[in-house]
C-alpha positions as CSV (number, residue, x, y, z in Angstrom):
1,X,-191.4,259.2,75.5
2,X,-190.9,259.9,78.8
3,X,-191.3,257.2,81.6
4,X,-193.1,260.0,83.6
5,X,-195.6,260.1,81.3
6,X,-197.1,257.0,82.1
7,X,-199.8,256.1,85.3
8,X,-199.1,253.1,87.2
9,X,-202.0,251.4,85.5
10,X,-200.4,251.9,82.3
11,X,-197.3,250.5,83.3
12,X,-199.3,247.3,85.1
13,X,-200.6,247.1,81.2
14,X,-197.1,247.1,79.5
15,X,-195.6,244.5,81.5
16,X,-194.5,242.0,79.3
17,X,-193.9,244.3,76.4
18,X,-191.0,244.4,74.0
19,X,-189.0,247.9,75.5
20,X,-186.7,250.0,74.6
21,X,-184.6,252.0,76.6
22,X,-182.3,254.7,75.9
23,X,-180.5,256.3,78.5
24,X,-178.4,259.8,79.1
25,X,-174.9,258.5,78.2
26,X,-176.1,257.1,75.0
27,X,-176.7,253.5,75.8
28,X,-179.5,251.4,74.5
29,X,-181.1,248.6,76.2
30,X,-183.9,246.1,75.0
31,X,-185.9,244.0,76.4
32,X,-189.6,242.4,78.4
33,X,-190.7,244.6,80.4
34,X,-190.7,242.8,83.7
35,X,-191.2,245.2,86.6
36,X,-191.4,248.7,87.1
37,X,-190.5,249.7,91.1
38,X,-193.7,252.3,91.7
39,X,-191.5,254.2,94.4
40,X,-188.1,255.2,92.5
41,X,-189.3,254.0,89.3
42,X,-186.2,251.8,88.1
43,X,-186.8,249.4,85.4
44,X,-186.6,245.9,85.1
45,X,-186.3,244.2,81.6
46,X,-186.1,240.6,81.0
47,X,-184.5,239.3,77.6
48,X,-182.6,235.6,77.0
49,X,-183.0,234.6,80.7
50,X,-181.1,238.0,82.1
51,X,-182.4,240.5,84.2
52,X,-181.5,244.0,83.8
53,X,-182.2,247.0,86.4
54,X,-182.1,250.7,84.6
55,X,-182.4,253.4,87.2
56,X,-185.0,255.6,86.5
57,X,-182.7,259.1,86.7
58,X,-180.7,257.7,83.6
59,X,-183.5,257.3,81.2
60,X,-184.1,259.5,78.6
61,X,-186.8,257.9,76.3
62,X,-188.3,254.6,77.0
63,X,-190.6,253.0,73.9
64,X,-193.2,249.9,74.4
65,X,-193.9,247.5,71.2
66,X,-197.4,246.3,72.3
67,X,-197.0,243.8,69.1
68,X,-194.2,241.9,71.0
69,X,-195.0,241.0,74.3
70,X,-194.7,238.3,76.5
71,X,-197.7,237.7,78.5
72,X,-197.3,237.1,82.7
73,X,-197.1,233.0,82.5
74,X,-194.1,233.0,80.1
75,X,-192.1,236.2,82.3
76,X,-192.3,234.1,85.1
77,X,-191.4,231.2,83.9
78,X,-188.4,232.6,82.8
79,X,-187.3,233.8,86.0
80,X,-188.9,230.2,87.8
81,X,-186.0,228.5,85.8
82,X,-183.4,230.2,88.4
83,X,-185.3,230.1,91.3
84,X,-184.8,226.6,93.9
85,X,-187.5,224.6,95.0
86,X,-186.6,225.9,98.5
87,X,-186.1,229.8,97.7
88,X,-189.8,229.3,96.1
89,X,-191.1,227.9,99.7
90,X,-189.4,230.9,101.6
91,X,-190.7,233.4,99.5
92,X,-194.1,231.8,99.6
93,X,-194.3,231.3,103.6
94,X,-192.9,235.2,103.8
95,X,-195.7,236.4,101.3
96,X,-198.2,234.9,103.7
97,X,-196.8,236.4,106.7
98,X,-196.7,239.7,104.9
99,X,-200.1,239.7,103.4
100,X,-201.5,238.7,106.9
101,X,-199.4,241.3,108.6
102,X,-201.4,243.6,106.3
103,X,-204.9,241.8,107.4
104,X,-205.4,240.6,104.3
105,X,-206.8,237.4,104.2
106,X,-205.1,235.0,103.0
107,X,-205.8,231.4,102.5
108,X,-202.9,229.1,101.0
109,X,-203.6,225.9,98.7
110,X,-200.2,224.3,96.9
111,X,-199.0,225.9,95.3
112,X,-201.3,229.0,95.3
113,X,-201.6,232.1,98.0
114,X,-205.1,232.7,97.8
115,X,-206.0,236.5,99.1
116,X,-209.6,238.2,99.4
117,X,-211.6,235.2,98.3
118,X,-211.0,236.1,94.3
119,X,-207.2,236.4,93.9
120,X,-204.4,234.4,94.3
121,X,-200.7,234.4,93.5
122,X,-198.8,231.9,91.9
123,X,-195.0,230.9,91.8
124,X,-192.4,232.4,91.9
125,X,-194.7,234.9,94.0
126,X,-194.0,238.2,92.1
127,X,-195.8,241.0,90.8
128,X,-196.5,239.2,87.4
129,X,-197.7,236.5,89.0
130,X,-200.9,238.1,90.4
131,X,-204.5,236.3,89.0
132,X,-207.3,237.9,89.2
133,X,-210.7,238.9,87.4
134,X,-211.0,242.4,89.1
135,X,-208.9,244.4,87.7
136,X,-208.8,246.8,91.1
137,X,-207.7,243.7,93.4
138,X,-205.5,242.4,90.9
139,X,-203.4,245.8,90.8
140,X,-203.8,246.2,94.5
141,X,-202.3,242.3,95.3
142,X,-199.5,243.7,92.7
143,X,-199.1,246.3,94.5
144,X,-198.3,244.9,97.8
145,X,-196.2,242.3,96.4
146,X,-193.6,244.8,95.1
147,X,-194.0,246.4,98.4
148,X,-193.4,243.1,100.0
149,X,-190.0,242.9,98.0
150,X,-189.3,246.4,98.4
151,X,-189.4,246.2,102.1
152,X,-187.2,242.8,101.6
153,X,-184.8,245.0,100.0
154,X,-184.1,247.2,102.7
């Protein structure tokens, strides 16, 4: 399938799923779906504690094996493994300033960023690591946490 054939929600769904990737020259990569970036659409998969980035204009098919998946605790743990105590406290105290920026009120308890009274985000402070029992504010909090790196990126 194409990766254009699938909403955001459905990609928030398939994170942590075994993928396959086949790109234009050929090339095959597998892997955990990690993150998908919901502006140009690259893909991140995560597989023996290496990230890959495949940019979205290269990929011909992408297939998701919803019987192996990883769920959000183990992704992140992963990537917590290569991530210093200190990098952890940056990220975390430029989260907050972010999510405040936004007016979104935020309330921080170690080692939790707790936002709207019934989410919070958990280290390492990505996308994956967004808890919550609504299902709208949890994919809105994702949301602005890629946002929060994208902007870091630029």
């Amino acid at each position: 399938m194409s990766l254009d054939q699938y909403s955001f929600q459905d990609i928030v769904s398939l994170i942590g799923c075994y993928t396959n990737i086949k790109t234009d020259d050929d090339k095959e990569y597998n892997g955990y779906l990690y993150t998908i970036d919901p502006q140009t659409r690259h893909v991140v998969l995560y597989d023996n504690h290496h990230l890959q980035v495949i940019f979205h204009s290269t990929i011909k098919t992408i297939n998701f094996d919803r019987q192996r998946q990883l769920d959000s605790v183990e992704l992140d743990n992963a990537v917590v493994k290569h991530d210093t105590t200190a990098n952890l406290e940056q990220t975390c105290r430029e989260l907050i300033k972010y999510f405040e920026m936004n007016r979104i009120p935020t309330e921080y308890k170690e080692p939790h960023i707790h936002l709207l009274g019934s989410a919070r985000v958990e280290p390492p402070y990505v996308a994956t690591s967004v808890v919550a029992e609504n299902s709208l504010i949890r994919k809105r909090v994702r949301d602005l946490v890629m946002e929060f790196y994208l902007k870091e990126e630029k």
